[in-house]
mmCIF file as Biopython writes it, N, C-alpha, C and O atoms, coordinates in Angstrom:
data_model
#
loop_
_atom_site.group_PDB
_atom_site.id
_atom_site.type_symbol
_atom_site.label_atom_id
_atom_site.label_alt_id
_atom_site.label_comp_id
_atom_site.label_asym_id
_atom_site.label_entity_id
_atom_site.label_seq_id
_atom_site.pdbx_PDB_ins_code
_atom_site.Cartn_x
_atom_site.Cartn_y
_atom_site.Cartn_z
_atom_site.occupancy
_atom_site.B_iso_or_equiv
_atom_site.auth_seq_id
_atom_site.auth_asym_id
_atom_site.pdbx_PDB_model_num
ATOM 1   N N  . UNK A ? 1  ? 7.543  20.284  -11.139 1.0 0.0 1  A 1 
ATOM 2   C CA . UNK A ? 1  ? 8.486  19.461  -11.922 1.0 0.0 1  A 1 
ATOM 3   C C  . UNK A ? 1  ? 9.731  19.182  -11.084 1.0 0.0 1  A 1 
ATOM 4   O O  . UNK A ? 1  ? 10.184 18.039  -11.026 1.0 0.0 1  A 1 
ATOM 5   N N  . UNK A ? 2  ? 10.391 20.378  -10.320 1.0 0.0 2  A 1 
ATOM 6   C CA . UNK A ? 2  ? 11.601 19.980  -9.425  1.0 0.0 2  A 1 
ATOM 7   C C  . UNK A ? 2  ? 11.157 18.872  -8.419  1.0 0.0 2  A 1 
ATOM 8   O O  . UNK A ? 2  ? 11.984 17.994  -8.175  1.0 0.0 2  A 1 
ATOM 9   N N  . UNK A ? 3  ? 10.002 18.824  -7.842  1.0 0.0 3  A 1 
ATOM 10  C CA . UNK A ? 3  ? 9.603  17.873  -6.525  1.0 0.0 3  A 1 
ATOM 11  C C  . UNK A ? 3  ? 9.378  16.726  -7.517  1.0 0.0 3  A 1 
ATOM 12  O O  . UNK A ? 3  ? 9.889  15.835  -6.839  1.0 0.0 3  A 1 
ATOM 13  N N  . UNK A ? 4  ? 8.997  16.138  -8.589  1.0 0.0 4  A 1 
ATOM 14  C CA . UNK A ? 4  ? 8.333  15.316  -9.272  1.0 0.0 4  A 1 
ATOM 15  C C  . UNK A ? 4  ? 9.964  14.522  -9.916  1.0 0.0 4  A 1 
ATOM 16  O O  . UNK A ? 4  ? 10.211 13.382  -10.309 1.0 0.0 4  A 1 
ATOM 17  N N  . UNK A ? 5  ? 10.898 15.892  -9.756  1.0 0.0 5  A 1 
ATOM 18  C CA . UNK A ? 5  ? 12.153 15.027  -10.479 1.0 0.0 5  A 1 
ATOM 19  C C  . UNK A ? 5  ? 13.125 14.028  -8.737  1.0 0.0 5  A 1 
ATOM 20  O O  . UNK A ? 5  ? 13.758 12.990  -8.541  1.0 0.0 5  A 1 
ATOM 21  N N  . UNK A ? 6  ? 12.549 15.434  -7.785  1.0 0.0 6  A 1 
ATOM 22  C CA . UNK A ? 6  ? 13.508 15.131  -6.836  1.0 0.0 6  A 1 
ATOM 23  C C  . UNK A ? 6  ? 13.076 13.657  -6.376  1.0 0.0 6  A 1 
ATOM 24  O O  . UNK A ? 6  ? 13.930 12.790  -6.192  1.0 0.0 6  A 1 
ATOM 25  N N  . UNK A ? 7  ? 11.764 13.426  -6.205  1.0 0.0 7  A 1 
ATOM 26  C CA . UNK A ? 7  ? 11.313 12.049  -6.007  1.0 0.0 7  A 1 
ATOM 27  C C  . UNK A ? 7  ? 11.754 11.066  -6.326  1.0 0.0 7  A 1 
ATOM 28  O O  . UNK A ? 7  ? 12.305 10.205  -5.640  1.0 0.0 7  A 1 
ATOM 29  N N  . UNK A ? 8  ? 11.341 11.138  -8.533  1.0 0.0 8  A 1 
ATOM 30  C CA . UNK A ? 8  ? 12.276 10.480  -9.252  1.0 0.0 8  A 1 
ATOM 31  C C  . UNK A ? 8  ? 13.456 9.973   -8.632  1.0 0.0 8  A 1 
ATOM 32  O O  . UNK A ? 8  ? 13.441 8.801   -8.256  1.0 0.0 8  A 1 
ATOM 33  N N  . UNK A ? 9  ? 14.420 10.633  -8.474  1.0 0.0 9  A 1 
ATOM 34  C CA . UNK A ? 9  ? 15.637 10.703  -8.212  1.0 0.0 9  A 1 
ATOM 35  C C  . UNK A ? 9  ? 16.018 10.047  -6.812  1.0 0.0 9  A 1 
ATOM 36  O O  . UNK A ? 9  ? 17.046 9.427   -6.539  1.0 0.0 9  A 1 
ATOM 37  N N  . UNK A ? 10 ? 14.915 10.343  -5.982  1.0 0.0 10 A 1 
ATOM 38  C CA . UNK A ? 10 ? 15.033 9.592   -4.565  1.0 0.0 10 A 1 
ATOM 39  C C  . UNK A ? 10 ? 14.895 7.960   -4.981  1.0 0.0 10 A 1 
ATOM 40  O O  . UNK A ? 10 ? 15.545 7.073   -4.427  1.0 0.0 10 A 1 
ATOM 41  N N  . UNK A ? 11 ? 14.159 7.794   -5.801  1.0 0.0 11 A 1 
ATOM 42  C CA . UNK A ? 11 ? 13.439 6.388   -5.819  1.0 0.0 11 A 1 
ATOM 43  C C  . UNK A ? 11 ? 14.668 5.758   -6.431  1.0 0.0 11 A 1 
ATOM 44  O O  . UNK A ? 11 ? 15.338 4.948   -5.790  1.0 0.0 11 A 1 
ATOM 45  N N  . UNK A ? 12 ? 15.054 6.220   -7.997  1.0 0.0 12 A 1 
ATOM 46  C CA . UNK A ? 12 ? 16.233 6.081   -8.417  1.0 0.0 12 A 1 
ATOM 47  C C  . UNK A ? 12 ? 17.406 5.289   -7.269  1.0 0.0 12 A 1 
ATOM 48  O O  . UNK A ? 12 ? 17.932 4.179   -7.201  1.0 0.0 12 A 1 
ATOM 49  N N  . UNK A ? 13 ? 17.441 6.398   -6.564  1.0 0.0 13 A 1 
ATOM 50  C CA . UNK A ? 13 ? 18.841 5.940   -6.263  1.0 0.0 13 A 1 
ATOM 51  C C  . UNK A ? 13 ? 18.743 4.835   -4.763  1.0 0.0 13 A 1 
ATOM 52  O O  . UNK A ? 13 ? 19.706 4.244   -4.275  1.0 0.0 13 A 1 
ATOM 53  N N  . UNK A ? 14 ? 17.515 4.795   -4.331  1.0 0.0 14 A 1 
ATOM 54  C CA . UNK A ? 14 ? 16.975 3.847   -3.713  1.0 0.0 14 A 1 
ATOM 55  C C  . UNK A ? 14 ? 17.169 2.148   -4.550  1.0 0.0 14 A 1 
ATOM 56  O O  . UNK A ? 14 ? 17.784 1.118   -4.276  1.0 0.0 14 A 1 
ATOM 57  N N  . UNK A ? 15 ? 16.334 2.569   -5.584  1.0 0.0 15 A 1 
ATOM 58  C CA . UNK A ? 15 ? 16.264 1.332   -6.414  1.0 0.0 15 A 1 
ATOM 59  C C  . UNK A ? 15 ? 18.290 0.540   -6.484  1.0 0.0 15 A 1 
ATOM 60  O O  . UNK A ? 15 ? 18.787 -0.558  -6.230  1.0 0.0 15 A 1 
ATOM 61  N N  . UNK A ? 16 ? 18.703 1.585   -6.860  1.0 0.0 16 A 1 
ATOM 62  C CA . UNK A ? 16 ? 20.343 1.032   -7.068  1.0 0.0 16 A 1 
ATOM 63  C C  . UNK A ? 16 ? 20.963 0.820   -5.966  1.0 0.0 16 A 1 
ATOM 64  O O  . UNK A ? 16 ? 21.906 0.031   -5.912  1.0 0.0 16 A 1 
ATOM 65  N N  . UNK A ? 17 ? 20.626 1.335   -5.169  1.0 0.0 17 A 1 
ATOM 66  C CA . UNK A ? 17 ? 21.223 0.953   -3.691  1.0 0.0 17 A 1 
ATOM 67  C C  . UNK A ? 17 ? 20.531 -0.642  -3.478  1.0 0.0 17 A 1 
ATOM 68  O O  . UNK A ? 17 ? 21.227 -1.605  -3.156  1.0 0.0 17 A 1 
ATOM 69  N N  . UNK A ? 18 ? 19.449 -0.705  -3.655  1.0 0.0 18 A 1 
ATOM 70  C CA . UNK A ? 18 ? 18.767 -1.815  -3.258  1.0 0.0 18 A 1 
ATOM 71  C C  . UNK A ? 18 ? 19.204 -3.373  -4.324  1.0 0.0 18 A 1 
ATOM 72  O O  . UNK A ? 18 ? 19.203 -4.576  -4.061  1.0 0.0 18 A 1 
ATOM 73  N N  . UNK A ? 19 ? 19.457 -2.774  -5.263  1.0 0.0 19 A 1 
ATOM 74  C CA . UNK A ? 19 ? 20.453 -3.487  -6.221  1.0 0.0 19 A 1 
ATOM 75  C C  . UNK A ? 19 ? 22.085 -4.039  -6.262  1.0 0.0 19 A 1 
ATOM 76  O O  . UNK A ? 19 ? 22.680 -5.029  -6.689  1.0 0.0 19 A 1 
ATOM 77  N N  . UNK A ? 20 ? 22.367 -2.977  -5.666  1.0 0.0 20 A 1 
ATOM 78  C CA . UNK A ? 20 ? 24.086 -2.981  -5.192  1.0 0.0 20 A 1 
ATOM 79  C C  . UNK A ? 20 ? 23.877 -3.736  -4.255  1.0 0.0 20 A 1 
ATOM 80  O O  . UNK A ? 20 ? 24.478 -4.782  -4.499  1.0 0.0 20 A 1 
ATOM 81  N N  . UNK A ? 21 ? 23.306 -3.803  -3.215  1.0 0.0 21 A 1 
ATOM 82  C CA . UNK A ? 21 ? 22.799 -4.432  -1.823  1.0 0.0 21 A 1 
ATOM 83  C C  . UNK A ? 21 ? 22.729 -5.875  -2.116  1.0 0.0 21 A 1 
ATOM 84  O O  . UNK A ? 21 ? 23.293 -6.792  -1.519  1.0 0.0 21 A 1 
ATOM 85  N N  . UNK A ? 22 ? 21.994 -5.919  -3.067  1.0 0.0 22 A 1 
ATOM 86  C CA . UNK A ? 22 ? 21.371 -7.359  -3.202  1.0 0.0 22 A 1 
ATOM 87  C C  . UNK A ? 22 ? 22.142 -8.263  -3.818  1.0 0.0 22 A 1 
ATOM 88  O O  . UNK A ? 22 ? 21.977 -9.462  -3.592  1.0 0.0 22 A 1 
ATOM 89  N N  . UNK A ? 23 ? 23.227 -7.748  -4.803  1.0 0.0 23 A 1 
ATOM 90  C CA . UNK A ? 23 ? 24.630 -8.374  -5.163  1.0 0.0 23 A 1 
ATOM 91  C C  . UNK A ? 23 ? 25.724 -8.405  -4.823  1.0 0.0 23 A 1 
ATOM 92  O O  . UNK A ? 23 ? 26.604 -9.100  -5.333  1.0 0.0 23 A 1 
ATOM 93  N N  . UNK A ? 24 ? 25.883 -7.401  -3.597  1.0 0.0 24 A 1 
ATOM 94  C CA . UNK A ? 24 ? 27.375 -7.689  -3.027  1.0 0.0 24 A 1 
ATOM 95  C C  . UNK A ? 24 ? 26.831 -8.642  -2.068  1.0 0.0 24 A 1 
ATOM 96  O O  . UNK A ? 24 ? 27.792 -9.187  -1.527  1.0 0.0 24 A 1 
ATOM 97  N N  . UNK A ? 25 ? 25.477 -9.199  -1.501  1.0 0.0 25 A 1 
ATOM 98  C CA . UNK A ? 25 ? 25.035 -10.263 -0.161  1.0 0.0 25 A 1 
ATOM 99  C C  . UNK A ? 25 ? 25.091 -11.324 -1.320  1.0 0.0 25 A 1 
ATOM 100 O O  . UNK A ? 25 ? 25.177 -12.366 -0.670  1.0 0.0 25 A 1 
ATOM 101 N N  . UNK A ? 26 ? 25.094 -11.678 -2.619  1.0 0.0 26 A 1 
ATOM 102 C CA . UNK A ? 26 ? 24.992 -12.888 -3.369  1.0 0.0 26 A 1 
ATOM 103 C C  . UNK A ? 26 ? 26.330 -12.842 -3.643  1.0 0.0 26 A 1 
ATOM 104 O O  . UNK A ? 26 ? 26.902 -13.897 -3.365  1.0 0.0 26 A 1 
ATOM 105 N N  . UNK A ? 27 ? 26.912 -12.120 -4.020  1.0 0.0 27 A 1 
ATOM 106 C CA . UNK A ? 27 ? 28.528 -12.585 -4.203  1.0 0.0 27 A 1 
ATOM 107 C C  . UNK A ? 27 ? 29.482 -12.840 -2.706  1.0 0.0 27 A 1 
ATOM 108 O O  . UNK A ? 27 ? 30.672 -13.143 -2.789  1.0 0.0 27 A 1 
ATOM 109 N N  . UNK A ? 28 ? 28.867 -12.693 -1.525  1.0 0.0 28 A 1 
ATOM 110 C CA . UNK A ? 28 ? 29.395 -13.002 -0.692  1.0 0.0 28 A 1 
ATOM 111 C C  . UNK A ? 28 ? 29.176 -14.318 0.293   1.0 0.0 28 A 1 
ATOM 112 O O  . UNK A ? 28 ? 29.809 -14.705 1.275   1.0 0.0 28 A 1 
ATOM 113 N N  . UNK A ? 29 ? 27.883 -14.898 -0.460  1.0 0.0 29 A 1 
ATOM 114 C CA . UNK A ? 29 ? 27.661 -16.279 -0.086  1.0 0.0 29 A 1 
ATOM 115 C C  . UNK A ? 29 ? 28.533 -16.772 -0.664  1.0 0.0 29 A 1 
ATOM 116 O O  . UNK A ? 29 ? 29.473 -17.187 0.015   1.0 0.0 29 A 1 
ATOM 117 N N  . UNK A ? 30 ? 28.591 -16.964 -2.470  1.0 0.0 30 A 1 
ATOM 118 C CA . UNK A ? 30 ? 28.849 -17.252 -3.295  1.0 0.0 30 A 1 
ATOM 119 C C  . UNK A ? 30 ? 31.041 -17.489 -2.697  1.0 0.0 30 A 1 
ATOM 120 O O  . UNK A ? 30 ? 31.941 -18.309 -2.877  1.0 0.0 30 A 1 
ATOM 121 N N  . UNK A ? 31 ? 30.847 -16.232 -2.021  1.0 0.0 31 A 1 
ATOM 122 C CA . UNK A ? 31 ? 32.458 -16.623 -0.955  1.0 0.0 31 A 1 
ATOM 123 C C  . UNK A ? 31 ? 32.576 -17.731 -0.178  1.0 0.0 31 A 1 
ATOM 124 O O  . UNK A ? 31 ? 33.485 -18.547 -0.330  1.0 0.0 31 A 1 
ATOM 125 N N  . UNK A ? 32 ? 31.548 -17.836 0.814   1.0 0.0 32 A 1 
ATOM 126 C CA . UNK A ? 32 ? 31.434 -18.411 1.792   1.0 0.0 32 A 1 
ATOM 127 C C  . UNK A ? 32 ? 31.542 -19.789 1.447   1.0 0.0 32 A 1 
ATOM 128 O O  . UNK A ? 32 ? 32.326 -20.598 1.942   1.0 0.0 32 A 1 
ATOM 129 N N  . UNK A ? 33 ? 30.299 -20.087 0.144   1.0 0.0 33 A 1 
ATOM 130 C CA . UNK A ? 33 ? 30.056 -21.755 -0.034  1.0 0.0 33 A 1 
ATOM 131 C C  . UNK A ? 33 ? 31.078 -21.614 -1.416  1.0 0.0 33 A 1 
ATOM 132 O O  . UNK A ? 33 ? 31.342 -22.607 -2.093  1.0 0.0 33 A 1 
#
């Protein structure tokens, strides 16, 4: 259950990183043009 959460939790915070990522590069076109 700890390895099954720690995963979880890897993927998790992968996923939001990959999210945060993907909207600070659209709000910074969104600068540009």
């Amino acid at each position: 259950l700890g390895l099954i959460g720690t995963v979880l939790g890897g993927v998790t915070l992968g996923v939001i990183g990959a999210a945060a990522a993907y909207g600070i590069q659209k709000s910074r076109e969104k600068r540009d043009h």
